[in-house]
N, CA, C and O atoms as a Maestro MAE file, in Angstrom:
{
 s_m_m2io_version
 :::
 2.0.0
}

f_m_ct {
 s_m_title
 :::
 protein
 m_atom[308] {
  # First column is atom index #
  i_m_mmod_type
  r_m_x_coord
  r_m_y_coord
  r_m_z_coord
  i_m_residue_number
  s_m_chain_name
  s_m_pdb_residue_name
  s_m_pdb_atom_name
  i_m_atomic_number
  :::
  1 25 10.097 -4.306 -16.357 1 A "UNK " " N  " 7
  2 3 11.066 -3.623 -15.514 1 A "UNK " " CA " 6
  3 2 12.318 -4.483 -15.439 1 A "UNK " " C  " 6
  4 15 12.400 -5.610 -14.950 1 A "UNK " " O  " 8
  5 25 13.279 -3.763 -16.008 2 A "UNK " " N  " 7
  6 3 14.506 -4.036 -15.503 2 A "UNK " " CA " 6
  7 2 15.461 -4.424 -14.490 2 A "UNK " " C  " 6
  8 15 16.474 -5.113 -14.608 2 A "UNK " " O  " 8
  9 25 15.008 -3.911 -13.566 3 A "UNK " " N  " 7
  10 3 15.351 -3.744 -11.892 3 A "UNK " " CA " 6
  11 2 14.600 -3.766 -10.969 3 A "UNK " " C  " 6
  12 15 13.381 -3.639 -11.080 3 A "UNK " " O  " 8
  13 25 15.342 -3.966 -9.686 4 A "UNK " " N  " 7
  14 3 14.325 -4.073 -8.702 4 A "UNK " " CA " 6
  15 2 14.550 -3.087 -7.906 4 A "UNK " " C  " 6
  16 15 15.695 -2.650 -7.795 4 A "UNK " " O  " 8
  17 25 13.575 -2.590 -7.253 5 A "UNK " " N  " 7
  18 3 13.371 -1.352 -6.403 5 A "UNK " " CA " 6
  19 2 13.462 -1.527 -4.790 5 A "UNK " " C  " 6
  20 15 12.458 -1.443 -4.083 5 A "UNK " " O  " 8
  21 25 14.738 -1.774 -4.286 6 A "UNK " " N  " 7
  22 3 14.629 -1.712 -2.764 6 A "UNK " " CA " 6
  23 2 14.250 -1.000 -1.425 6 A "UNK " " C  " 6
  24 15 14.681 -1.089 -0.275 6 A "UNK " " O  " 8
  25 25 13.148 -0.165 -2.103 7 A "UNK " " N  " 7
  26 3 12.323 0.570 -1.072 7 A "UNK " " CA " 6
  27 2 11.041 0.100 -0.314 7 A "UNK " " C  " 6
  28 15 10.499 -0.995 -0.468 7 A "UNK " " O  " 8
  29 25 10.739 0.849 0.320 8 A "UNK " " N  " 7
  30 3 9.228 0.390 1.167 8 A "UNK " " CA " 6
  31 2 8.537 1.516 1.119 8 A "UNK " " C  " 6
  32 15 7.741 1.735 2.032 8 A "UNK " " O  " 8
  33 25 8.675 2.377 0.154 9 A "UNK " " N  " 7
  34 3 7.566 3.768 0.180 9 A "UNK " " CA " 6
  35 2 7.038 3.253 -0.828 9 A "UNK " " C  " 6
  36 15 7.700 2.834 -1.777 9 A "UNK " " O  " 8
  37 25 5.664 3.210 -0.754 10 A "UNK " " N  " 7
  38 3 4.746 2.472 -1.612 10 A "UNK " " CA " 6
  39 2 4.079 3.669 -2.947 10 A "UNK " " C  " 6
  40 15 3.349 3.390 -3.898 10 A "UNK " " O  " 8
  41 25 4.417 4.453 -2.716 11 A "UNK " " N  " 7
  42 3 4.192 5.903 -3.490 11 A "UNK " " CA " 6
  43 2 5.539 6.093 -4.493 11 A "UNK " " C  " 6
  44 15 5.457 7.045 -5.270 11 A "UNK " " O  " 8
  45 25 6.336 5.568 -4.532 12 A "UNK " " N  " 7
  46 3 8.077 5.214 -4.934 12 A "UNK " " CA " 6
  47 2 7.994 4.538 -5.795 12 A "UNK " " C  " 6
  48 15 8.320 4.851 -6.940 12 A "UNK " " O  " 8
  49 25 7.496 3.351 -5.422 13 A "UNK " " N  " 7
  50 3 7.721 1.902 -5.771 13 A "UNK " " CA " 6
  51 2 6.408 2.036 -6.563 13 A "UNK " " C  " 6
  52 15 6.681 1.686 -7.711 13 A "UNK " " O  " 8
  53 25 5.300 2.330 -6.496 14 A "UNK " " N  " 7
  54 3 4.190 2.461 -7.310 14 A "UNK " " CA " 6
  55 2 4.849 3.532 -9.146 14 A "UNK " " C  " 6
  56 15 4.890 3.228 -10.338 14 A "UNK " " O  " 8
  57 25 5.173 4.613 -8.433 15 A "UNK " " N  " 7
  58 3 5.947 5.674 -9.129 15 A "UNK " " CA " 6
  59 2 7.419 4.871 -10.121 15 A "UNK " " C  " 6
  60 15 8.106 5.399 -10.996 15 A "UNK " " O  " 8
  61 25 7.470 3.989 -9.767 16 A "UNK " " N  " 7
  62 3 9.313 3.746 -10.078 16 A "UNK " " CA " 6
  63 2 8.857 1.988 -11.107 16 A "UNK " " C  " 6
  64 15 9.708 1.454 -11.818 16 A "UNK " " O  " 8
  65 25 7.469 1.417 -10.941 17 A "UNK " " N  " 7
  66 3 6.783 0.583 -11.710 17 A "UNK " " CA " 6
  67 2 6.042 0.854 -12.685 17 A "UNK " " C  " 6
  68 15 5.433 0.039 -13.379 17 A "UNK " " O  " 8
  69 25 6.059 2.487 -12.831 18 A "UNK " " N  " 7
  70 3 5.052 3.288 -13.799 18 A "UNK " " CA " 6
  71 2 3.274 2.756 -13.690 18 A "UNK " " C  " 6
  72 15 2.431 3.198 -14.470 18 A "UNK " " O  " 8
  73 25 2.919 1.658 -12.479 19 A "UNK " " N  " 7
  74 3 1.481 1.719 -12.270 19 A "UNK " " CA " 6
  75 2 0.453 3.014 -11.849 19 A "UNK " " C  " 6
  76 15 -0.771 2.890 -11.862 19 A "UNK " " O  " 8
  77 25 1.035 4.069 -11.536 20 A "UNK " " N  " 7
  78 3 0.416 4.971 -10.762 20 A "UNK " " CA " 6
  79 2 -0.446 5.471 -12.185 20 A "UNK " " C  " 6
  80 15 -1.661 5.638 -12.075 20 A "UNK " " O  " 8
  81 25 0.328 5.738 -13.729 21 A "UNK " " N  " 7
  82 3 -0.101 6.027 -14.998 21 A "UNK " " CA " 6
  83 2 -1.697 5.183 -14.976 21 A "UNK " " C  " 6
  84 15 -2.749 5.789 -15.180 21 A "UNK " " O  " 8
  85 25 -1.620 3.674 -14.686 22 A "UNK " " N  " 7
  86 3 -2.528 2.495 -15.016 22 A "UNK " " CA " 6
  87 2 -3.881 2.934 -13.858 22 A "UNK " " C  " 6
  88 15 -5.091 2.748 -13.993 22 A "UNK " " O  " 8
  89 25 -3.232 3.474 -12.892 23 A "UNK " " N  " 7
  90 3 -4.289 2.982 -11.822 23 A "UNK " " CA " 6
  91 2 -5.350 4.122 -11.288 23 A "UNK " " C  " 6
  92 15 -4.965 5.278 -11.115 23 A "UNK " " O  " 8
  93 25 -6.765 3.710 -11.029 24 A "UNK " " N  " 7
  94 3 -7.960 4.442 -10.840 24 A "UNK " " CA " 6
  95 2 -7.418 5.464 -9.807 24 A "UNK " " C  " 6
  96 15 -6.391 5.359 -9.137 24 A "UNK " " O  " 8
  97 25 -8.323 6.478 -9.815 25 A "UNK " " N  " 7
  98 3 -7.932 7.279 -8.202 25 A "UNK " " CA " 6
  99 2 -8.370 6.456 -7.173 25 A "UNK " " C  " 6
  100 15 -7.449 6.076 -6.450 25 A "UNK " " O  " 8
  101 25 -9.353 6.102 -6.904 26 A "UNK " " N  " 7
  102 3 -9.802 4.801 -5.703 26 A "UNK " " CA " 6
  103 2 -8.215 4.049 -5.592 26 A "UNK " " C  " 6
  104 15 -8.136 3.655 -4.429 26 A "UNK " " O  " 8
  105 25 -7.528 3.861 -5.991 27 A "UNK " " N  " 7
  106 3 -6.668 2.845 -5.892 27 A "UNK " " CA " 6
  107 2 -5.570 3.812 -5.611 27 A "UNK " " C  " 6
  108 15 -4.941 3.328 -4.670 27 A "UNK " " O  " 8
  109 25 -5.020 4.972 -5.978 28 A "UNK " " N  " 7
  110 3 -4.146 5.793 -6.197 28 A "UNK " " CA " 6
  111 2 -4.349 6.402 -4.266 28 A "UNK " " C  " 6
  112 15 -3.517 6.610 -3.383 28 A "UNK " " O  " 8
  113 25 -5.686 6.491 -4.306 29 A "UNK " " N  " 7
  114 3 -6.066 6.742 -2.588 29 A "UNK " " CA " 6
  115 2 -5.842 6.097 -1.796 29 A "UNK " " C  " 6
  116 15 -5.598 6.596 -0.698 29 A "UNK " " O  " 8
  117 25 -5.819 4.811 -1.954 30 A "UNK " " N  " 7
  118 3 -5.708 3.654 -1.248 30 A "UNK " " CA " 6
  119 2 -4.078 3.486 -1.029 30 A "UNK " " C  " 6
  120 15 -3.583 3.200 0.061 30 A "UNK " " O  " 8
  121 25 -3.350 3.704 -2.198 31 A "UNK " " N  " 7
  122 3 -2.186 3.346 -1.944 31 A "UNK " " CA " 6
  123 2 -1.748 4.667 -0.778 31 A "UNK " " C  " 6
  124 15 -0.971 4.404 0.140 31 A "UNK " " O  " 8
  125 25 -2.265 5.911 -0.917 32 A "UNK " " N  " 7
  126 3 -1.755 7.244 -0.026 32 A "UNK " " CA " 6
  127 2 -2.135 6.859 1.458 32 A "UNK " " C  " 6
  128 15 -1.504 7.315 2.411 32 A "UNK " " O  " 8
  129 25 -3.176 6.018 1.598 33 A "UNK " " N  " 7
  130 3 -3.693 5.671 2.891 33 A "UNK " " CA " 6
  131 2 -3.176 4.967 3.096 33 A "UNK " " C  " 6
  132 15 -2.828 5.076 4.272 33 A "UNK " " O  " 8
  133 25 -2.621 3.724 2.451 34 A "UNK " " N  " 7
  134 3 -1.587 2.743 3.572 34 A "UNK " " CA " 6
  135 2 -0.135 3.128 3.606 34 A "UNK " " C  " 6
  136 15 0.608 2.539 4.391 34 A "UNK " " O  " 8
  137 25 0.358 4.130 2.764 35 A "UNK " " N  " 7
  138 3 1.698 4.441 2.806 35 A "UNK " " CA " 6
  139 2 2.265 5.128 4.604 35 A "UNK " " C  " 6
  140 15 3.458 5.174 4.904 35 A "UNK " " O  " 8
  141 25 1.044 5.624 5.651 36 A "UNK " " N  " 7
  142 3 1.784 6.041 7.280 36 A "UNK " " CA " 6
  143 2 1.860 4.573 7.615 36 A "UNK " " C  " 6
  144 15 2.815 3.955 8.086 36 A "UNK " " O  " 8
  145 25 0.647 4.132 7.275 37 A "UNK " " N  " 7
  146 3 0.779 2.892 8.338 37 A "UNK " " CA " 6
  147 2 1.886 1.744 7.568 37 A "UNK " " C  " 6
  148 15 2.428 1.005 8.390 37 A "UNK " " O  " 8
  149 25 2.258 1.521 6.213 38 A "UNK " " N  " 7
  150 3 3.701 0.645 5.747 38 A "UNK " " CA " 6
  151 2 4.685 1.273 6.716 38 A "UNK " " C  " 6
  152 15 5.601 0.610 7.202 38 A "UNK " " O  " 8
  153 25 4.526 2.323 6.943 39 A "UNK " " N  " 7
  154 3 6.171 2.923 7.325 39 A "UNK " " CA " 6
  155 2 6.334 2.904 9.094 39 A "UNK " " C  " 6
  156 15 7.336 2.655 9.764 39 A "UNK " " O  " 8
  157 25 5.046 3.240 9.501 40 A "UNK " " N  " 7
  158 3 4.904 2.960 11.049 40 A "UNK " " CA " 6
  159 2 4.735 1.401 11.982 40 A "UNK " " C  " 6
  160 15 4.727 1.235 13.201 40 A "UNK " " O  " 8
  161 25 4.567 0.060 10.483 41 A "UNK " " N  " 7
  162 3 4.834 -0.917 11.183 41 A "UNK " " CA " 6
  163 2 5.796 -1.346 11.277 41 A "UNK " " C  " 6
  164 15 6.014 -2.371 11.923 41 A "UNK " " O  " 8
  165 25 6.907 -0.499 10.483 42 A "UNK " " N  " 7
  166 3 8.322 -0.854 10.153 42 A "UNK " " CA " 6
  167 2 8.829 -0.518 11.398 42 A "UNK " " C  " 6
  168 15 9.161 -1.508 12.049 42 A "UNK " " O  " 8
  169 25 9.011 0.612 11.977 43 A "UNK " " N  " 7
  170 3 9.402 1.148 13.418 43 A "UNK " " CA " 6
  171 2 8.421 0.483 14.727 43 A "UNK " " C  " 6
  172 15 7.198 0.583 14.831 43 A "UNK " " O  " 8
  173 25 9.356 -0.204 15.651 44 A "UNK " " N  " 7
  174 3 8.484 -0.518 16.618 44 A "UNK " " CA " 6
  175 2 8.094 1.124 17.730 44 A "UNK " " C  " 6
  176 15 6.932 1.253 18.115 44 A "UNK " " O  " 8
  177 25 8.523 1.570 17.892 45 A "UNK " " N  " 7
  178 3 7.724 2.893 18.194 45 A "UNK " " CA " 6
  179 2 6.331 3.553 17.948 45 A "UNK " " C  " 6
  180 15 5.500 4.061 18.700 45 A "UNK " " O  " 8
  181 25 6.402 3.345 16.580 46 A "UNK " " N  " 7
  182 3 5.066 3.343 16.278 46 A "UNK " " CA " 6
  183 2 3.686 2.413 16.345 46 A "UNK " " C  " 6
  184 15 2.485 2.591 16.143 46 A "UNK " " O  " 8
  185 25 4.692 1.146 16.809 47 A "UNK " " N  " 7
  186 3 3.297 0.379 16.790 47 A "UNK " " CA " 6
  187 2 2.171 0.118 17.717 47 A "UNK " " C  " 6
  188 15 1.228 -0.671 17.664 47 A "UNK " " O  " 8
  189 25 2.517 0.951 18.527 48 A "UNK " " N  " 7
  190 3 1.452 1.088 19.495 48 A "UNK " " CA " 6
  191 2 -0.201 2.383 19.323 48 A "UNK " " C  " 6
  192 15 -1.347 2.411 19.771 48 A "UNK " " O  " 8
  193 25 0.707 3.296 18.358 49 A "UNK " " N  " 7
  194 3 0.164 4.200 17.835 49 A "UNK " " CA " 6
  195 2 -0.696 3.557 16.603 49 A "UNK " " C  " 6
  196 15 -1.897 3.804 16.494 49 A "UNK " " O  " 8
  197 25 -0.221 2.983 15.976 50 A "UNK " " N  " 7
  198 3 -0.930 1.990 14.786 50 A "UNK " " CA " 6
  199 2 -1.937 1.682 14.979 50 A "UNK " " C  " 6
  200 15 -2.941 2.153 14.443 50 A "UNK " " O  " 8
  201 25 -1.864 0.241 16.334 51 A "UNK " " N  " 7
  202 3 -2.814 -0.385 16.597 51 A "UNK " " CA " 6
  203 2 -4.079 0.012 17.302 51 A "UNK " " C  " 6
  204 15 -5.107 -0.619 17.549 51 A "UNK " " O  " 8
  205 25 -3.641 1.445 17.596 52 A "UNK " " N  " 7
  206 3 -5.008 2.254 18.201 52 A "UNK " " CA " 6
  207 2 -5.772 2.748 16.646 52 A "UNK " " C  " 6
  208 15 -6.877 3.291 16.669 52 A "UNK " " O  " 8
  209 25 -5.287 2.575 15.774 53 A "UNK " " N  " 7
  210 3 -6.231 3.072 14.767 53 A "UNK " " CA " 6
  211 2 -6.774 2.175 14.034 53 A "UNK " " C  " 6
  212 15 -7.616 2.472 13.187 53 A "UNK " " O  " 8
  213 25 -6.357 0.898 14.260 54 A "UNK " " N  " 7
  214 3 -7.267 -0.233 13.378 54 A "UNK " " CA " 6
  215 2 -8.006 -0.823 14.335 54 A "UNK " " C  " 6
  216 15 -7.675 -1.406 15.367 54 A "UNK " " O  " 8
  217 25 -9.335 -0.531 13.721 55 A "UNK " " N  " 7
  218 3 -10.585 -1.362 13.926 55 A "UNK " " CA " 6
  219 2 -10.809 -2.335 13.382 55 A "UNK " " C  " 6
  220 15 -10.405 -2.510 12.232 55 A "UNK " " O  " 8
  221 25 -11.408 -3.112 13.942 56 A "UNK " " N  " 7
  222 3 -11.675 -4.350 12.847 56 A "UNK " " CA " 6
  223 2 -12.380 -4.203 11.530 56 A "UNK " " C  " 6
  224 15 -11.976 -5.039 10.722 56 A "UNK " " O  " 8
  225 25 -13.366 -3.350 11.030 57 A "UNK " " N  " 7
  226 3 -13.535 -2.780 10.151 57 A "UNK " " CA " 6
  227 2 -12.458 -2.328 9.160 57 A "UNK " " C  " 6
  228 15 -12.364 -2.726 7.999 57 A "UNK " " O  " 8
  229 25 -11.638 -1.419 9.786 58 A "UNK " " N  " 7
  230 3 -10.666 -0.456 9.213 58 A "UNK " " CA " 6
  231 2 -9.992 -1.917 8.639 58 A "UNK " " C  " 6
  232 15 -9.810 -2.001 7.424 58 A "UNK " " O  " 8
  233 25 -9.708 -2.798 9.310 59 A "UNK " " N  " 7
  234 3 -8.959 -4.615 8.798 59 A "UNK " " CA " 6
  235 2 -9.236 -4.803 8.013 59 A "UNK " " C  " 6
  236 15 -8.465 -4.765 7.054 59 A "UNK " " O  " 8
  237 25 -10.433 -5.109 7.900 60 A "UNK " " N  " 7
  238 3 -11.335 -5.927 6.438 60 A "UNK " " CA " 6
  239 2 -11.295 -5.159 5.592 60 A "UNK " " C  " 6
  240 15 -10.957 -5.696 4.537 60 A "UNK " " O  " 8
  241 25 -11.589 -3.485 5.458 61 A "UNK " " N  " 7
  242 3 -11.182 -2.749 4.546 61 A "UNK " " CA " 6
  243 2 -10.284 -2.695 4.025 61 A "UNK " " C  " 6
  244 15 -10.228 -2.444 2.821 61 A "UNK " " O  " 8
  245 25 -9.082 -2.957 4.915 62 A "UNK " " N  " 7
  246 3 -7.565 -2.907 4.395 62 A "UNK " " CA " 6
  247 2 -7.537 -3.908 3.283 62 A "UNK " " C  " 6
  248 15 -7.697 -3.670 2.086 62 A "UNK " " O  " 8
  249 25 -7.311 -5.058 3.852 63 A "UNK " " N  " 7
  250 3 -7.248 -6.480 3.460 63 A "UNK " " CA " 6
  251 2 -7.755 -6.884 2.543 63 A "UNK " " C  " 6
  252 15 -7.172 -7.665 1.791 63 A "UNK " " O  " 8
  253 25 -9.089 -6.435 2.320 64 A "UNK " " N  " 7
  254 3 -10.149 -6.684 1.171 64 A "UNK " " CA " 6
  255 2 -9.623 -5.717 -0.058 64 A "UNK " " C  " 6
  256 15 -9.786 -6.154 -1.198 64 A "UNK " " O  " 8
  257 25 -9.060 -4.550 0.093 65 A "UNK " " N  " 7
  258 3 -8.470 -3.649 -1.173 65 A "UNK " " CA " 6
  259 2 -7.423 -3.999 -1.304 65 A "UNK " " C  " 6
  260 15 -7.042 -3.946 -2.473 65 A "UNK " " O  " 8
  261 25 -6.569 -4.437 -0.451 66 A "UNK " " N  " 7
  262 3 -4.952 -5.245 -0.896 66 A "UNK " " CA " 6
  263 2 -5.126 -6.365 -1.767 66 A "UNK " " C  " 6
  264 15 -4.390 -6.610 -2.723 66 A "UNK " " O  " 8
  265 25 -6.105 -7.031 -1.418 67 A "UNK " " N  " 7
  266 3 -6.480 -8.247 -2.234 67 A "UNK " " CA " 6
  267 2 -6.788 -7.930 -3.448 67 A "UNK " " C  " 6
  268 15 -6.214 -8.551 -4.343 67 A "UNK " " O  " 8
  269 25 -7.715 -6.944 -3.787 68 A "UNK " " N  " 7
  270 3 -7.977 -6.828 -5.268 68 A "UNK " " CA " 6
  271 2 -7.180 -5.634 -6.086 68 A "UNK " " C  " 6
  272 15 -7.410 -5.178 -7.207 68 A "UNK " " O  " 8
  273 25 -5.994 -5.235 -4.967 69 A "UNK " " N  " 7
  274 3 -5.304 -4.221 -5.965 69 A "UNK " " CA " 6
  275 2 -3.912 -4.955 -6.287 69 A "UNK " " C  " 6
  276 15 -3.027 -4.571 -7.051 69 A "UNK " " O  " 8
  277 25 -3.976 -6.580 -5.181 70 A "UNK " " N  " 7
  278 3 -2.849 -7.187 -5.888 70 A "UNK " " CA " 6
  279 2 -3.186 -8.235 -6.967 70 A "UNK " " C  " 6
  280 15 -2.211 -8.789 -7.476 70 A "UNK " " O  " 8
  281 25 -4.180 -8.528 -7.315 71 A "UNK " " N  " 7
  282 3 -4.964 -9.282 -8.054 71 A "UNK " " CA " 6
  283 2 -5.238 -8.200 -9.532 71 A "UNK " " C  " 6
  284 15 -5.160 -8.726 -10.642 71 A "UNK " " O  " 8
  285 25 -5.484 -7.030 -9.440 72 A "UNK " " N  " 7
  286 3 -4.838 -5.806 -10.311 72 A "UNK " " CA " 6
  287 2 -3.621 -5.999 -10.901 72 A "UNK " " C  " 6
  288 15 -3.401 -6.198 -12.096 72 A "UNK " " O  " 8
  289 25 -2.766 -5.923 -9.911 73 A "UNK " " N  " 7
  290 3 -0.761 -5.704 -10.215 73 A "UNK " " CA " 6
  291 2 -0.737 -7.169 -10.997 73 A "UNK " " C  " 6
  292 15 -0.275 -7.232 -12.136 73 A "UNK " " O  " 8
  293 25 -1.196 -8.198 -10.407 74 A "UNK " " N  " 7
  294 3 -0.888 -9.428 -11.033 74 A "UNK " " CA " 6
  295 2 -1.361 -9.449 -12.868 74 A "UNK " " C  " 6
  296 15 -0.741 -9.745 -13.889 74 A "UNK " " O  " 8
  297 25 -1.971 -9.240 -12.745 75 A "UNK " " N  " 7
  298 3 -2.802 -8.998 -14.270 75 A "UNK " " CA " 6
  299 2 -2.101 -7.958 -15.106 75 A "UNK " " C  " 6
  300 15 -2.254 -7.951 -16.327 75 A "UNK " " O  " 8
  301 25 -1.319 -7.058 -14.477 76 A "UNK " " N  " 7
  302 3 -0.397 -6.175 -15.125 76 A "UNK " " CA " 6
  303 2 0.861 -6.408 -16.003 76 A "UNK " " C  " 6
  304 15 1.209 -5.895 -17.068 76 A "UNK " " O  " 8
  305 25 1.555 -7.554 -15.035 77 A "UNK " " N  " 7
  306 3 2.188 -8.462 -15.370 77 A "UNK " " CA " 6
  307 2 2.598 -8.686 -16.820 77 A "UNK " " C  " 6
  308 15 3.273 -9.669 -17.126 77 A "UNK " " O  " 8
  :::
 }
 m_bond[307] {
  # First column is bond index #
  i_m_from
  i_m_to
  i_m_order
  :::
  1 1 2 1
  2 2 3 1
  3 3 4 2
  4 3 5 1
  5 5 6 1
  6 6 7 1
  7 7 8 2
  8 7 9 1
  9 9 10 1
  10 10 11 1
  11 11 12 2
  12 11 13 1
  13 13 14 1
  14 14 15 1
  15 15 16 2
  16 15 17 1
  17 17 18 1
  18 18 19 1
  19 19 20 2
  20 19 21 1
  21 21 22 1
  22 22 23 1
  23 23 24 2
  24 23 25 1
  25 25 26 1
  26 26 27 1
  27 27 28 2
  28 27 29 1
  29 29 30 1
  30 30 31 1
  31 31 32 2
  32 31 33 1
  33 33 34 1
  34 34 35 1
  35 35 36 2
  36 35 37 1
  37 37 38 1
  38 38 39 1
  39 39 40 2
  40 39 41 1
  41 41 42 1
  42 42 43 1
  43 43 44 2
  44 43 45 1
  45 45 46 1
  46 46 47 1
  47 47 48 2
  48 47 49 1
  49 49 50 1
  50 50 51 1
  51 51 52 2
  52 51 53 1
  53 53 54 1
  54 54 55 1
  55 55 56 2
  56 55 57 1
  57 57 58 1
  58 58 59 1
  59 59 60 2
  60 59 61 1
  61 61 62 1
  62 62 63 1
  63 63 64 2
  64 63 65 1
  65 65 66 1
  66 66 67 1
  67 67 68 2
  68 67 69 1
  69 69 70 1
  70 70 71 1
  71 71 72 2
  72 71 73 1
  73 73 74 1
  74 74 75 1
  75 75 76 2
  76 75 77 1
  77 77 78 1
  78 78 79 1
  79 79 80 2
  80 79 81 1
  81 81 82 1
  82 82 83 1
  83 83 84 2
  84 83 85 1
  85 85 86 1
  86 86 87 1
  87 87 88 2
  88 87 89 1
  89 89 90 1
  90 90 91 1
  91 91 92 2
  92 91 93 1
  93 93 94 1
  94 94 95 1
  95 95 96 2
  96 95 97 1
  97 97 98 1
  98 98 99 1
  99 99 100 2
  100 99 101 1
  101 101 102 1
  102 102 103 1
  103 103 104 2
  104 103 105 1
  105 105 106 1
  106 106 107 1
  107 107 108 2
  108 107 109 1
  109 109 110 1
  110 110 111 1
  111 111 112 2
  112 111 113 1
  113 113 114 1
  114 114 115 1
  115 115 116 2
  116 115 117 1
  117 117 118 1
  118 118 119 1
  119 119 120 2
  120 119 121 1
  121 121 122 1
  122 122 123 1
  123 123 124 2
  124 123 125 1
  125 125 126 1
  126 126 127 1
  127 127 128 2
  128 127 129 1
  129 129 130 1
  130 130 131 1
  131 131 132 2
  132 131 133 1
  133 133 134 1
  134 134 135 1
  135 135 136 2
  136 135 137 1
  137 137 138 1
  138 138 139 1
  139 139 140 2
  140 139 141 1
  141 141 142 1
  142 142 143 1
  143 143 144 2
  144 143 145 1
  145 145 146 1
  146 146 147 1
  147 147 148 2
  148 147 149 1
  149 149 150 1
  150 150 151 1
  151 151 152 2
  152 151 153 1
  153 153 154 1
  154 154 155 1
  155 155 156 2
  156 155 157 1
  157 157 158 1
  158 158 159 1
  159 159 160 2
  160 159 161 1
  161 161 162 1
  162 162 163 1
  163 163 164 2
  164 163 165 1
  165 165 166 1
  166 166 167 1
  167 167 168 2
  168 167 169 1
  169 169 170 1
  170 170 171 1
  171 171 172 2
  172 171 173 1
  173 173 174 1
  174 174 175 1
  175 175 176 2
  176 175 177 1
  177 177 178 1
  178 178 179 1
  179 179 180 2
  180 179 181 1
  181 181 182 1
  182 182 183 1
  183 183 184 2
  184 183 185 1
  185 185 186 1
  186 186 187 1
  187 187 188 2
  188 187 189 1
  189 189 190 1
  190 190 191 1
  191 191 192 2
  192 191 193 1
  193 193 194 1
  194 194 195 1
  195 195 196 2
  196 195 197 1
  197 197 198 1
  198 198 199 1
  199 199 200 2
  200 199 201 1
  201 201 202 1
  202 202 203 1
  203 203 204 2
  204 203 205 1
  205 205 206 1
  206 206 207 1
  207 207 208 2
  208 207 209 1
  209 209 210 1
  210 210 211 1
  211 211 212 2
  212 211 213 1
  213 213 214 1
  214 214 215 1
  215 215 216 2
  216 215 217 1
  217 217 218 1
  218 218 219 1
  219 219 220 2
  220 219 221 1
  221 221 222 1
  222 222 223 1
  223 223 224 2
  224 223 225 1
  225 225 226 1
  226 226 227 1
  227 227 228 2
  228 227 229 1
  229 229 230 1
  230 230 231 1
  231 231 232 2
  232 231 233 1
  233 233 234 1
  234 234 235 1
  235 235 236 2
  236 235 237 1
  237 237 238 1
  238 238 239 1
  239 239 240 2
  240 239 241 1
  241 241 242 1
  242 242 243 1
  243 243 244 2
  244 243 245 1
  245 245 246 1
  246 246 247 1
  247 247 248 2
  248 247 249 1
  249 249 250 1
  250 250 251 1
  251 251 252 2
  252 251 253 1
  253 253 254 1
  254 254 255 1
  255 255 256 2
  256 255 257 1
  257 257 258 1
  258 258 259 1
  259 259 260 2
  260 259 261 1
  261 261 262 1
  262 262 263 1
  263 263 264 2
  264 263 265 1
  265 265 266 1
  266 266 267 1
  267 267 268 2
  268 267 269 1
  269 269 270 1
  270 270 271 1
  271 271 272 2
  272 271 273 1
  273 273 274 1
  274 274 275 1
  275 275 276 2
  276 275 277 1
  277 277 278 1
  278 278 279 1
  279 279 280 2
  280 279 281 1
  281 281 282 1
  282 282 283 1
  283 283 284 2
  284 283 285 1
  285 285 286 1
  286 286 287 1
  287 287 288 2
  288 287 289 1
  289 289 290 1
  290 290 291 1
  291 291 292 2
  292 291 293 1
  293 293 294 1
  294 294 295 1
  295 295 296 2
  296 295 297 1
  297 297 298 1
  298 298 299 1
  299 299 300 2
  300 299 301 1
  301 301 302 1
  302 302 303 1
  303 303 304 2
  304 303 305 1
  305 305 306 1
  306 306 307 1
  307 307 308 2
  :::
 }
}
């Protein structure tokens, strides 16, 4: 890639890196599921609404698929 992409829609920026072509549906899901909550920690308004939906579970889930879908992107490289 040529350029850099100054957005925060992760569906964009996935789309605008041509990974979405590379990547499993598990991962393609994953990215659709964190794309409310990227955009609702950006606004403090929302973050009260946020934090009622993460469980500590829902955490480790997060965290644990960020980890191996950036450990993915890295290898793309």
């Amino acid at each position: 890639m040529n350029y850099k992409l100054y957005i925060h829609n992760l569906i964009r920026l996935n789309e605008g890196c041509g990974l979405e072509k590379l990547m499993t549906e598990e991962q393609l899901d994953f990215i659709d599921m964190m794309m409310p909550l990227n955009i609702e920690a950006r606004y403090p308004s929302y973050k009260d609404e946020l934090f009622k939906t993460l469980t500590a579970e829902r955490c480790r889930y997060i965290v644990e698929t960020t980890k191996k879908i950036f450990v993915w992107i890295k290898d793309k490289l």
